[in-house]
TORKOL-4160 file (C-alpha; in steps of 0.2 Angstrom, whole numbers, padded with zeros to 4 digits, m for minus):
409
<pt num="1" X="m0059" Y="m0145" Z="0041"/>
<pt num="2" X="m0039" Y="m0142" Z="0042"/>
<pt num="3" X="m0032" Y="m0130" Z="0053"/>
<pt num="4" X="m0029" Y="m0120" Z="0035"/>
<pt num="5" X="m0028" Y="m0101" Z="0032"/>
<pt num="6" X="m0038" Y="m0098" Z="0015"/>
<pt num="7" X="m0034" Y="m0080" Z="0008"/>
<pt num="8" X="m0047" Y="m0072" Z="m0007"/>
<pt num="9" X="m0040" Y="m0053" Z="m0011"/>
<pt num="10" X="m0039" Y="m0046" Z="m0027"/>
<pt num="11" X="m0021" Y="m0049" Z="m0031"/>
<pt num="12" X="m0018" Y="m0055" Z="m0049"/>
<pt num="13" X="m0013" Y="m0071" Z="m0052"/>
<pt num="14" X="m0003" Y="m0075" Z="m0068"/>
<pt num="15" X="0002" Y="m0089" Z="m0079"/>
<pt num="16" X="0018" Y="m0092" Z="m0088"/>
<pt num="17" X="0022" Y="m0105" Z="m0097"/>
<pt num="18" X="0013" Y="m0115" Z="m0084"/>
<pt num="19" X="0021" Y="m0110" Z="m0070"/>
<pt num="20" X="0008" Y="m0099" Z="m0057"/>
<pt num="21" X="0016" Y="m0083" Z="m0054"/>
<pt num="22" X="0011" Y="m0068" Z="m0044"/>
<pt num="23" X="0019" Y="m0051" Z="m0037"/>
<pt num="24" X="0035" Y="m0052" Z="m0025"/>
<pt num="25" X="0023" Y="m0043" Z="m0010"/>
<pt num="26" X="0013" Y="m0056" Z="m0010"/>
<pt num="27" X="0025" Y="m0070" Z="m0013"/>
<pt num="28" X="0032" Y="m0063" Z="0005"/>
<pt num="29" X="0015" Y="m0063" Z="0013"/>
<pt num="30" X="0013" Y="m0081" Z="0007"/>
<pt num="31" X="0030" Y="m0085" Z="0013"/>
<pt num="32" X="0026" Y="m0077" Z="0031"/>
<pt num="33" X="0008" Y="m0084" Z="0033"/>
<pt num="34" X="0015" Y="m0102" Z="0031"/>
<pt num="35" X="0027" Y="m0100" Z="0045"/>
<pt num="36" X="0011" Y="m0099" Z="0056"/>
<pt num="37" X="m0002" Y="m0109" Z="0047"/>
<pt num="38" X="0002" Y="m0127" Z="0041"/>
<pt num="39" X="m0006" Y="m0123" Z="0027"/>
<pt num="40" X="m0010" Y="m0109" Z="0012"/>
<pt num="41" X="m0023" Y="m0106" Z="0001"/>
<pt num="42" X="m0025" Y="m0089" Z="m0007"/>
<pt num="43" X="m0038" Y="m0087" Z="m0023"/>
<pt num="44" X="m0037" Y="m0070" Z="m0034"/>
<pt num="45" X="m0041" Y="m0065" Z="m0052"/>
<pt num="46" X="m0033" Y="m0072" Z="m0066"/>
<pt num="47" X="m0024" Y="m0058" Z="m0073"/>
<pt num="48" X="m0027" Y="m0058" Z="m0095"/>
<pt num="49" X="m0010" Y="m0058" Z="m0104"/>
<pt num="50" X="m0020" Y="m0046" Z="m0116"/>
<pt num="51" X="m0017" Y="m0034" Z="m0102"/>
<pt num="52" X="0000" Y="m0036" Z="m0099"/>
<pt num="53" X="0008" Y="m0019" Z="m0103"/>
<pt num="54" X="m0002" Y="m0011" Z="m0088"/>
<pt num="55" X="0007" Y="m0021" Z="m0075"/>
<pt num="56" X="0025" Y="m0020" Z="m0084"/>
<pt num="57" X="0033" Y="m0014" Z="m0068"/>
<pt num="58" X="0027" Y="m0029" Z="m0057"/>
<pt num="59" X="0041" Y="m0042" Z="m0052"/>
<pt num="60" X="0032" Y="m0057" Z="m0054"/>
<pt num="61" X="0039" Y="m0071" Z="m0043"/>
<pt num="62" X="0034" Y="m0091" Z="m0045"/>
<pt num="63" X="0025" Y="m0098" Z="m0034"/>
<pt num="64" X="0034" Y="m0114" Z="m0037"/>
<pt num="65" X="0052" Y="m0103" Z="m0027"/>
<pt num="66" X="0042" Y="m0103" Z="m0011"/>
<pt num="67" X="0051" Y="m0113" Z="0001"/>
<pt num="68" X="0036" Y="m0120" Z="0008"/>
<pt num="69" X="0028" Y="m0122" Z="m0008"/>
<pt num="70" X="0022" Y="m0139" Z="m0003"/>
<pt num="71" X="0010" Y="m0131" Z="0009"/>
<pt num="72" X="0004" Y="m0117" Z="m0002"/>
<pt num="73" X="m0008" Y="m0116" Z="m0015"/>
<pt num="74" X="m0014" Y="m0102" Z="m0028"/>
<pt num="75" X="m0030" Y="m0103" Z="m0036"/>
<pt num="76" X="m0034" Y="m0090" Z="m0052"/>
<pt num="77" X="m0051" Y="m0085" Z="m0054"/>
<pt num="78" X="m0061" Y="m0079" Z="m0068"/>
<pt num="79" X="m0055" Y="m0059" Z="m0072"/>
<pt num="80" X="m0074" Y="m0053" Z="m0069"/>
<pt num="81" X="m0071" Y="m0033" Z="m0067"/>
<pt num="82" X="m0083" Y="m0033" Z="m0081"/>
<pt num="83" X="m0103" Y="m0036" Z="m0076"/>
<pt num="84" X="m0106" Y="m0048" Z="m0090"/>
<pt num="85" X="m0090" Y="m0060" Z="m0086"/>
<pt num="86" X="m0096" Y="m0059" Z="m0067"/>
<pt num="87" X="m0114" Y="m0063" Z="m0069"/>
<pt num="88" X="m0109" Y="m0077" Z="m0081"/>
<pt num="89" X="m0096" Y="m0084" Z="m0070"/>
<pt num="90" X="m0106" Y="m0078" Z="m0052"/>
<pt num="91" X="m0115" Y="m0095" Z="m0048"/>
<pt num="92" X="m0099" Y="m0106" Z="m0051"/>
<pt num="93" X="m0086" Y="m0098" Z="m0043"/>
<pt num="94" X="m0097" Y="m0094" Z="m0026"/>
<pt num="95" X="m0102" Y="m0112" Z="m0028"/>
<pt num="96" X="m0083" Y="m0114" Z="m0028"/>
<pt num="97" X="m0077" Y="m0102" Z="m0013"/>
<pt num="98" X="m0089" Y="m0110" Z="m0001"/>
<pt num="99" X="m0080" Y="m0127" Z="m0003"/>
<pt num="100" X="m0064" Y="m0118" Z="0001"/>
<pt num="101" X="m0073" Y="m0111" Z="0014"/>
<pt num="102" X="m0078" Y="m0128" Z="0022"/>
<pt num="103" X="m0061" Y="m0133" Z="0018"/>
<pt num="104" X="m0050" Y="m0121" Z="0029"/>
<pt num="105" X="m0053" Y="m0114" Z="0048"/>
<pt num="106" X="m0047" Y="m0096" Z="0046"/>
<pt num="107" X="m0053" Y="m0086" Z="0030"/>
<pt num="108" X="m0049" Y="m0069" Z="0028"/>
<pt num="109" X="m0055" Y="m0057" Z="0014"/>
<pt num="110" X="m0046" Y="m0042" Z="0006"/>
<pt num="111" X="m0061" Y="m0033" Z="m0001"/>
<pt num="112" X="m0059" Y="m0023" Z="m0015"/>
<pt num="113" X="m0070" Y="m0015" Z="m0028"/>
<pt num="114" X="m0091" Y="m0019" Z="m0031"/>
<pt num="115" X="m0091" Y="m0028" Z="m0049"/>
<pt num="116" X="m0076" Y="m0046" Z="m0049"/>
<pt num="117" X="m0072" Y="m0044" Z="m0032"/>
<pt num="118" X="m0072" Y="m0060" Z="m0028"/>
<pt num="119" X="m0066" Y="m0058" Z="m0011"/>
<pt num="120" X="m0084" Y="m0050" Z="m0007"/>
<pt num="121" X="m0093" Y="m0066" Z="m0013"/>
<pt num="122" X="m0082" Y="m0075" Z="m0002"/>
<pt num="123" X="m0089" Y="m0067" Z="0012"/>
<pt num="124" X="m0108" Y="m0067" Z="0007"/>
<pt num="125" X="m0105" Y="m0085" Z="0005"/>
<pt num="126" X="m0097" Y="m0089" Z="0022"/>
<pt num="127" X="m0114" Y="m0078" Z="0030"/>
<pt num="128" X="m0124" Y="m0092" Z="0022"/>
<pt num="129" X="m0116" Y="m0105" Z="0028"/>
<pt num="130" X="m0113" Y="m0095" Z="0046"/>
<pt num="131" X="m0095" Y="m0098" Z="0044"/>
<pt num="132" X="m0084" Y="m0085" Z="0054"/>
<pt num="133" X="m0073" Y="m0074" Z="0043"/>
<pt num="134" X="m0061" Y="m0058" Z="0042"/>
<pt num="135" X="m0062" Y="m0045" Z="0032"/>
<pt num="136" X="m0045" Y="m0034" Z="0027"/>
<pt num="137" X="m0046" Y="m0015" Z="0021"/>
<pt num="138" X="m0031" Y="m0009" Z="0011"/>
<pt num="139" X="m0039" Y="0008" Z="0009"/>
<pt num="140" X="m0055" Y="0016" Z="0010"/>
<pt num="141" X="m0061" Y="0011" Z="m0007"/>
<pt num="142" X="m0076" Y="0020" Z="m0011"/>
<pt num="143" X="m0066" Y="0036" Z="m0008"/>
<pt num="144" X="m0052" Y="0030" Z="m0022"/>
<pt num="145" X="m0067" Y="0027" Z="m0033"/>
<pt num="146" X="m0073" Y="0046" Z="m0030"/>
<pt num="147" X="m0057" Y="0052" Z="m0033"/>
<pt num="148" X="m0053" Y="0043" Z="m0047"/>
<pt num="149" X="m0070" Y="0047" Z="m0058"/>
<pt num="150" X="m0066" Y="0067" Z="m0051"/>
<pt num="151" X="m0059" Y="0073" Z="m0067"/>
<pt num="152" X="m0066" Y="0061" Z="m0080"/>
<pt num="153" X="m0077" Y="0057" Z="m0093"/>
<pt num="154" X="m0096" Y="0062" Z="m0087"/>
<pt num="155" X="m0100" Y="0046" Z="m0090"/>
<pt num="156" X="m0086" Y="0039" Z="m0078"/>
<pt num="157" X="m0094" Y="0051" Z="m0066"/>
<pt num="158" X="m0111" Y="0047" Z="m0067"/>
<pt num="159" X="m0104" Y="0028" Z="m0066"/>
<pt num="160" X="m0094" Y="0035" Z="m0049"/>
<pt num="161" X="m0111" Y="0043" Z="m0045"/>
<pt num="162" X="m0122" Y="0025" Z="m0043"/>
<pt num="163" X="m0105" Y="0015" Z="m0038"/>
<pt num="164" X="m0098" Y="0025" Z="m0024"/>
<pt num="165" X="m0113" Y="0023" Z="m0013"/>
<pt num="166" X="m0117" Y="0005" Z="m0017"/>
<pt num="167" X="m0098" Y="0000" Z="m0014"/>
<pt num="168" X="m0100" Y="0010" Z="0004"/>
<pt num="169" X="m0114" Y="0001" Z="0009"/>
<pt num="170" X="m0110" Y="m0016" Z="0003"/>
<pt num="171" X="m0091" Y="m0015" Z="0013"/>
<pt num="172" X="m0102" Y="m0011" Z="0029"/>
<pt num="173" X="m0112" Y="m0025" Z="0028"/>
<pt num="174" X="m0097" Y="m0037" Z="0026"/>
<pt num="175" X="m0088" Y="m0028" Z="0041"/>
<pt num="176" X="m0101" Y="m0029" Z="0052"/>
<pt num="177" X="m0104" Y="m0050" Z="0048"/>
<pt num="178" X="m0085" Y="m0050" Z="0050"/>
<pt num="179" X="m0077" Y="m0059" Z="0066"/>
<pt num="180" X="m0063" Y="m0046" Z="0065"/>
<pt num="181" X="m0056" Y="m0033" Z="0052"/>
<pt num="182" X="m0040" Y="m0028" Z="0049"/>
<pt num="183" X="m0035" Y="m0011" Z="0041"/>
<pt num="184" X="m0019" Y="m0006" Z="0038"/>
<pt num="185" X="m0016" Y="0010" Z="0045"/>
<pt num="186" X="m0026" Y="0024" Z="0053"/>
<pt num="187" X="m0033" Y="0031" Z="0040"/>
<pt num="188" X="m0041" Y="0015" Z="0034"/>
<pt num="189" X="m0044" Y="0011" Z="0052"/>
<pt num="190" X="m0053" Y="0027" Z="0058"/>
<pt num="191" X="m0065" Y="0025" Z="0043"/>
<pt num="192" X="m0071" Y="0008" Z="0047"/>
<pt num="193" X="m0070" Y="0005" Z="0062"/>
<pt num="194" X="m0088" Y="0010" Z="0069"/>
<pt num="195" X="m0094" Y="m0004" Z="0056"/>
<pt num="196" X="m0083" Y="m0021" Z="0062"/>
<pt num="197" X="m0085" Y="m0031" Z="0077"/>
<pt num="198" X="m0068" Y="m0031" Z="0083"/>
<pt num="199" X="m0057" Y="m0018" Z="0071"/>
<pt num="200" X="m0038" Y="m0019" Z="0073"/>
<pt num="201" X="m0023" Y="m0008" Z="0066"/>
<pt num="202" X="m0011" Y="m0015" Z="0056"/>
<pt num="203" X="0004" Y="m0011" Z="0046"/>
<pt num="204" X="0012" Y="m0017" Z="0032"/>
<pt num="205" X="0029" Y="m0019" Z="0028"/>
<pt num="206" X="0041" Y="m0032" Z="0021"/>
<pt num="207" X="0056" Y="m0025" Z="0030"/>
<pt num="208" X="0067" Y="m0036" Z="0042"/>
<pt num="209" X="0079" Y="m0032" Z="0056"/>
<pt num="210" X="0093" Y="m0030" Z="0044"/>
<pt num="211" X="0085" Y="m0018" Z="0036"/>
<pt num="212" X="0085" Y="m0005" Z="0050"/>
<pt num="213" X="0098" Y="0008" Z="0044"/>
<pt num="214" X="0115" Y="0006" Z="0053"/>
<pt num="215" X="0120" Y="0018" Z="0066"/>
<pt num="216" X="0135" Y="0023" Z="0054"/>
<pt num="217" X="0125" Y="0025" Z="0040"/>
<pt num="218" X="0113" Y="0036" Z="0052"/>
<pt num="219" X="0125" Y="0046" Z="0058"/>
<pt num="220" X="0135" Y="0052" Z="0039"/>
<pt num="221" X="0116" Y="0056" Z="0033"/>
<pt num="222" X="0114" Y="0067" Z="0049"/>
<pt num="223" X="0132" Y="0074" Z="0047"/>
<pt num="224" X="0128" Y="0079" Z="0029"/>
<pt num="225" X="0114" Y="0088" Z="0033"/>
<pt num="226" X="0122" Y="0098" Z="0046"/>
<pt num="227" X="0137" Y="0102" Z="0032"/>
<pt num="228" X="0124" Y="0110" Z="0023"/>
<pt num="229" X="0124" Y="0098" Z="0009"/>
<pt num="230" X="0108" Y="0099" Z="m0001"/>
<pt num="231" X="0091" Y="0088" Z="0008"/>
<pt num="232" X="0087" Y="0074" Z="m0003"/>
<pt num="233" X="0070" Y="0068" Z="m0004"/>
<pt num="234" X="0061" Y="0055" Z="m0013"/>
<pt num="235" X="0046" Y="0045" Z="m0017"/>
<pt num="236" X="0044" Y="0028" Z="m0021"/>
<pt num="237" X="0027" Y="0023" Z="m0028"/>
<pt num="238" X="0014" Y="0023" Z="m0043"/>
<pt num="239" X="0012" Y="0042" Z="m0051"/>
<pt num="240" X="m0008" Y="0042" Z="m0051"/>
<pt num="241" X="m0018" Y="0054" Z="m0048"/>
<pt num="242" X="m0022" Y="0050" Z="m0030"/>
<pt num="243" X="m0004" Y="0051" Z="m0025"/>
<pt num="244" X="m0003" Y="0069" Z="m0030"/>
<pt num="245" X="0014" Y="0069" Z="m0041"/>
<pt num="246" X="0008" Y="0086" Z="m0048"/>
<pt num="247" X="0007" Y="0091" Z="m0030"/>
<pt num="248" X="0024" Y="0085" Z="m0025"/>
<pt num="249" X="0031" Y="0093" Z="m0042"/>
<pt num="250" X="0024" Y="0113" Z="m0035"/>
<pt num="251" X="0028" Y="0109" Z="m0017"/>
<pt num="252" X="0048" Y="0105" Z="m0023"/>
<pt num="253" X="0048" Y="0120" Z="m0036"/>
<pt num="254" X="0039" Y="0131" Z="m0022"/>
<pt num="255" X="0054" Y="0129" Z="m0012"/>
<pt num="256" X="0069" Y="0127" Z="m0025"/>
<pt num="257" X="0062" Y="0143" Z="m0031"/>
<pt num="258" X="0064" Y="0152" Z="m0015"/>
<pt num="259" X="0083" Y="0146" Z="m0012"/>
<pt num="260" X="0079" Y="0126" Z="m0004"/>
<pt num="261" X="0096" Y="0117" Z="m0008"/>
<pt num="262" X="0085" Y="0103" Z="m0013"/>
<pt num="263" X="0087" Y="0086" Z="m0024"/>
<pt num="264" X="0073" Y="0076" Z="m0026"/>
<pt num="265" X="0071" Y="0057" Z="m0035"/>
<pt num="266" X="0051" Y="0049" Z="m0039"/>
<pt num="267" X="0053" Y="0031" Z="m0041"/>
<pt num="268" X="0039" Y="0023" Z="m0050"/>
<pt num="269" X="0029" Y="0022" Z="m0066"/>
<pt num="270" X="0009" Y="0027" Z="m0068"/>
<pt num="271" X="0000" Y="0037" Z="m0082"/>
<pt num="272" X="0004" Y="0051" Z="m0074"/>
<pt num="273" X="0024" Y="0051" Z="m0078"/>
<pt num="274" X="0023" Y="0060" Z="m0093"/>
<pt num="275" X="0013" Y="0075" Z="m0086"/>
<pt num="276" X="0024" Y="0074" Z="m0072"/>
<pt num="277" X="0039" Y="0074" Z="m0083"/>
<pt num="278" X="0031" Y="0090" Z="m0092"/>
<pt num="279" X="0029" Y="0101" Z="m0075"/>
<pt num="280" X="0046" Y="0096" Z="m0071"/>
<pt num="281" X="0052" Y="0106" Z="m0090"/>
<pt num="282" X="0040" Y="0118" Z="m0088"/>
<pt num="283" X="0046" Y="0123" Z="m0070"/>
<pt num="284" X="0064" Y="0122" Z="m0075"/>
<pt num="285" X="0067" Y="0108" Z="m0060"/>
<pt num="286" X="0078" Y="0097" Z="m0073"/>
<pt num="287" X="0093" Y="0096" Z="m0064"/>
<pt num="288" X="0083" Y="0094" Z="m0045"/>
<pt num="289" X="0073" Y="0081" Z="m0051"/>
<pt num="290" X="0075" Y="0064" Z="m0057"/>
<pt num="291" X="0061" Y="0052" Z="m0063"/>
<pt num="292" X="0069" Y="0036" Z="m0066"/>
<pt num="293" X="0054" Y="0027" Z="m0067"/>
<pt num="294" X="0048" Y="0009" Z="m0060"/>
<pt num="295" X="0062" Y="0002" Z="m0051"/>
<pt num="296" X="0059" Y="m0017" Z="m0049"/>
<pt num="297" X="0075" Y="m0019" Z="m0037"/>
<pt num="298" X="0066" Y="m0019" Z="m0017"/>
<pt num="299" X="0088" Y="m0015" Z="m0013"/>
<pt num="300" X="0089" Y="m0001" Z="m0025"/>
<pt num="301" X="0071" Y="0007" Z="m0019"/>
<pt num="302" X="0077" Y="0004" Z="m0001"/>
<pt num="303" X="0097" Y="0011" Z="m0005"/>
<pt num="304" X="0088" Y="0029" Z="m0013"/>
<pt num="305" X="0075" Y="0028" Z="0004"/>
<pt num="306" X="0092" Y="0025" Z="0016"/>
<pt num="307" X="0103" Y="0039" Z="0008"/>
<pt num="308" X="0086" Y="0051" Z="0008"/>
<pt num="309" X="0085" Y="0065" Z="0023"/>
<pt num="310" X="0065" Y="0063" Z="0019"/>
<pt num="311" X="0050" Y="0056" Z="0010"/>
<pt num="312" X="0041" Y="0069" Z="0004"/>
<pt num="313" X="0022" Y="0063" Z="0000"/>
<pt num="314" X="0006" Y="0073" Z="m0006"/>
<pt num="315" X="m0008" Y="0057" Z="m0004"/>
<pt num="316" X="m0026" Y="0062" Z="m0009"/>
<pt num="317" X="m0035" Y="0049" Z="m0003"/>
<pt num="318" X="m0036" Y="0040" Z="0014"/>
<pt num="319" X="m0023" Y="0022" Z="0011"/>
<pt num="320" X="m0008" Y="0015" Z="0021"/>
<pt num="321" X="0007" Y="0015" Z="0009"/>
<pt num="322" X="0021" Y="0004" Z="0014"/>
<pt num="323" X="0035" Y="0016" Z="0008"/>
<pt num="324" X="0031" Y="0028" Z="0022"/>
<pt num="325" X="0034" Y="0013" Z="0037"/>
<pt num="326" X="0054" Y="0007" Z="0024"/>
<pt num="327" X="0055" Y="0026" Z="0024"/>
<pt num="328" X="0055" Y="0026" Z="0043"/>
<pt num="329" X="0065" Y="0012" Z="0044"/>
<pt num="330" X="0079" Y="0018" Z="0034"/>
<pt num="331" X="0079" Y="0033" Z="0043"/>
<pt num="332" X="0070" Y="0045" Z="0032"/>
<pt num="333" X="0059" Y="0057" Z="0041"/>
<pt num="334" X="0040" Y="0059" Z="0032"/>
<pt num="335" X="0034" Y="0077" Z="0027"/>
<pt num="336" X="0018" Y="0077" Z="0020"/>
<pt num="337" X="m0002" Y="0081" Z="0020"/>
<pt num="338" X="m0005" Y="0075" Z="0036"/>
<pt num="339" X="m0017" Y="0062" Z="0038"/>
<pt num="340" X="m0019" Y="0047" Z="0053"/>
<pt num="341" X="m0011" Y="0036" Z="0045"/>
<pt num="342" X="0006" Y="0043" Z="0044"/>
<pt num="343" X="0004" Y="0055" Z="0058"/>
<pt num="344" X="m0001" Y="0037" Z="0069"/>
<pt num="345" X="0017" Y="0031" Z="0062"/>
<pt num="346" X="0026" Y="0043" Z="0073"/>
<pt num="347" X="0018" Y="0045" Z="0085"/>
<pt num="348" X="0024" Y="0047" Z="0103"/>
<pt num="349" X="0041" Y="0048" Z="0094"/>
<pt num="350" X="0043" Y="0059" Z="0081"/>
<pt num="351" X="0051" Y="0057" Z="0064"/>
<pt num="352" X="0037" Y="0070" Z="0054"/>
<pt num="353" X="0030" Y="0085" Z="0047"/>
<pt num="354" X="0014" Y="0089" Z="0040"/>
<pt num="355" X="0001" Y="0102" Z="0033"/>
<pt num="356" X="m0015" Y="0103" Z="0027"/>
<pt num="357" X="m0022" Y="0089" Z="0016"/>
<pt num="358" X="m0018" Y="0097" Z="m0004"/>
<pt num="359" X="m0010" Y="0113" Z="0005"/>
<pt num="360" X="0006" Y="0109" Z="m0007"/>
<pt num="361" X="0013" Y="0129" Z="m0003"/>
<pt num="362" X="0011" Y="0126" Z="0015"/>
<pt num="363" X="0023" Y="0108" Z="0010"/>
<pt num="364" X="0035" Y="0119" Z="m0001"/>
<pt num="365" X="0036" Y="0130" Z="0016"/>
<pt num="366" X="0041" Y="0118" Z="0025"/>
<pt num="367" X="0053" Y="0110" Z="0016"/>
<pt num="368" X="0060" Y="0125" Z="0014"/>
<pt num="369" X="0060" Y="0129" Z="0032"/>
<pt num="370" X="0069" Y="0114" Z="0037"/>
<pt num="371" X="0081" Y="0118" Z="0023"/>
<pt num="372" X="0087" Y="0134" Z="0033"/>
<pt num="373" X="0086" Y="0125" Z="0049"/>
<pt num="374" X="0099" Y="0110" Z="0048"/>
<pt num="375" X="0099" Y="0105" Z="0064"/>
<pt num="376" X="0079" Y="0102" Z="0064"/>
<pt num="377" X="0079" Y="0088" Z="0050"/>
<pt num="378" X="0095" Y="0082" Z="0059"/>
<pt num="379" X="0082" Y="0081" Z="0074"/>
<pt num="380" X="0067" Y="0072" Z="0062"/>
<pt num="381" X="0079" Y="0057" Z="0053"/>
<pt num="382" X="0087" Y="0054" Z="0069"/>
<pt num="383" X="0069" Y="0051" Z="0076"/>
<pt num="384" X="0063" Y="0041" Z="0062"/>
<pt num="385" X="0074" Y="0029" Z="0063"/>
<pt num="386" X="0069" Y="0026" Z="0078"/>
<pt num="387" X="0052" Y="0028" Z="0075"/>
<pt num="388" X="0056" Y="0014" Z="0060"/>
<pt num="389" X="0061" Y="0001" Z="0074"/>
<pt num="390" X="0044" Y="m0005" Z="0078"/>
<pt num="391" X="0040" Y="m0012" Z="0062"/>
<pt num="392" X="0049" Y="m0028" Z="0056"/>
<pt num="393" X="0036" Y="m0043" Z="0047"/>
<pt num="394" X="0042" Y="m0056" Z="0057"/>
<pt num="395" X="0033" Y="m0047" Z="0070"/>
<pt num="396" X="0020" Y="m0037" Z="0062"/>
<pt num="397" X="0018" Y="m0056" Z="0053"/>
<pt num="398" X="0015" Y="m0069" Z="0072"/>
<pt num="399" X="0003" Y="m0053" Z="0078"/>
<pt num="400" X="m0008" Y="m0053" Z="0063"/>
<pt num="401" X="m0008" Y="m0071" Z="0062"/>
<pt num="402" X="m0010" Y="m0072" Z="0080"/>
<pt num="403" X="m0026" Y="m0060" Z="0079"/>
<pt num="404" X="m0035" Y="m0071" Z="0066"/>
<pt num="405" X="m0030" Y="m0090" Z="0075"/>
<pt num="406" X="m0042" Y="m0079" Z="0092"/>
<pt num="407" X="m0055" Y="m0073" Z="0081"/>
<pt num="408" X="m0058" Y="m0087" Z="0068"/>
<pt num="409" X="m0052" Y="m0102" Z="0080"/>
């Protein structure tokens, strides 16, 4: 058995033109687990070219550009999100993970949904062979699952109705087999951690030291606030529906409309855009309102986050965003439906606001509140930077790492 860390998630894998490819987050967590393991090995579906328009706004990086490429390896598995591809395929691929399994020391499991997720297996299979393992939680998924089937088809409700319970119940079971369980964020946190042996907080970021906004930079963006220059705001992330860009659209014109000096910029794609795009007409917030739509430049994204008084955010369902922590660390306050995830962000320092979970007039109210008191979001970006100082991945990286070499060891 190497001292190897073997990683099974539900990140799609792609092929092109032979060359292994999958999304720049990931290439970085590859990149930052190899400093502290002397060798990778992460297994996710293969993701069908078929499909191809519904990730157009994913940077795909080769895994072949790693500089430690040599030590890291990415195994596609079948796409099984169907129940007759995943029965077919079941026997072989679990058949498969448990030599991967026997193969690496540390194994750590993203679990994701009830039907392909091949992560789950992972960890069935390591119970049988009483191999320790971790689990990881993104989000609370059975609660994206509710939301999702809320205003659909009867028939993806009754679907919801069987899965929602079954996907509960199957993610307890794997925590509580689970050596340790990382969840990134409060919110994820709060929800499992009755069920893990030892559950542990974590966030998620790819941002460095350099990233941290200068005190110049800082200090202009304070300056212009207190000149009474109009707040910007922004988001950066997918438009679906369980990020509430309906939301954030009637918090915005709630407060333009009552005299907020207000611009606001969404950066991101979803099948929500148009809809979006069609409150924005219909409420006549066309020239305080910008929807470029997907951004695939991490500088750009982090630039419109730097030069923004606040992220303004309207999340339905419990998850740990990663543009809340580079919003912090460029200075950006968060004003938002409060939750524990971003409210745990702050803490103890400051750098946000929030209301009532889908109370988008009591958001508009606020930003229109702040609007009128300058030297109060002066106060909140000044404090966010600071707030934003705690999280940098080399760090966040050696802990997590760290965490699993005491657990799996």
């Amino acid at each position: 058995m190497r001292d190897a860390l073997l990683l099974v998630n539900h990140v799609y894998i792609r092929t092109d033109r032979g060359r292994i490819e999958i999304d720049d987050q990931t290439w970085r967590d590859l990149l930052q687990y190899a400093h502290h393991f002397p060798a990778v090995t992460m297994a996710g579906p293969q993701w069908p070219m078929d499909q191809e328009q519904s990730i157009s706004s994913t940077r795909w990086l080769a895994i072949d550009e790693l500089p430690c490429a040599d030590r890291v390896t990415v195994l596609p598995l079948p796409y099984a999100y169907g129940l007759g591809t995943f029965l077919r395929t079941y026997g072989k691929i679990r058949r498969r993970l448990g030599h991967l399994l026997e193969d690496h020391r540390y194994r750590l499991f993203t679990l994701g949904s009830l039907v392909g997720d091949w992560a789950a297996v992972a960890g069935l299979e390591a119970q049988r062979r009483r191999l320790p393992y971790g689990t990881q939680c993104d989000r609370v998924e059975h609660e994206v699952m509710r939301l999702a089937a809320r205003n659909g088809s009867l028939k993806a409700r009754i679907e919801a109705a069987i899965k929602v319970p079954l996907t509960e119940r199957y993610h307890r079971h794997l925590l509580r087999h689970s050596a340790v369980t990382l969840c990134k964020g409060q919110e994820t946190y709060q929800a499992y951690r009755p069920h893990g042996r030892a559950t542990v907080c974590i966030y998620n970021t790819h941002t460095q030291k350099e990233d941290f906004i200068p005190e110049a930079a800082l200090g202009q963006k304070i300056t212009d606030a207190l000149a009474l220059k109009p707040i910007q705001v922004c988001y950066a992330g997918r438009v679906v529906d369980e990020k509430g860009p309906l939301d954030w659209v009637r918090a915005l014109h709630w407060a333009i409309g009552r005299g907020a000096n207000l611009q606001a910029t969404w950066l991101g794609d979803g099948p929500l855009l148009s809809a979006m795009a069609a409150l924005v007409d219909e409420l006549g917030l066309g020239d305080r309102v910008q929807l470029p739509g997907f951004v695939g430049d991490r500088t750009h994204v982090l630039e419109t986050l730097r030069r923004s008084h606040a992220i303004v955010f309207c999340h339905l369902v419990p998850e740990s965003p990663r543009c809340l922590v580079e919003s912090l660390v460029s200075g950006t306050a968060l004003l938002g439906y409060g939750s524990p995830y971003p409210e745990g962000l702050v803490q103890g320092i400051g750098g946000g606001r929030f209301v009532k979970l889908g109370d988008w007039q009591a958001l508009g109210e606020l930003l229109l509140q702040l609007d009128r008191d300058r030297p109060a979001i002066a106060h909140l970006v000044r404090a966010a930077a600071q707030a934003g100082r705690q999280f940098d991945e080399d760090t966040l990286f050696r802990d997590r790492s760290e965490l699993l070499k005491h657990h799996l060891g």
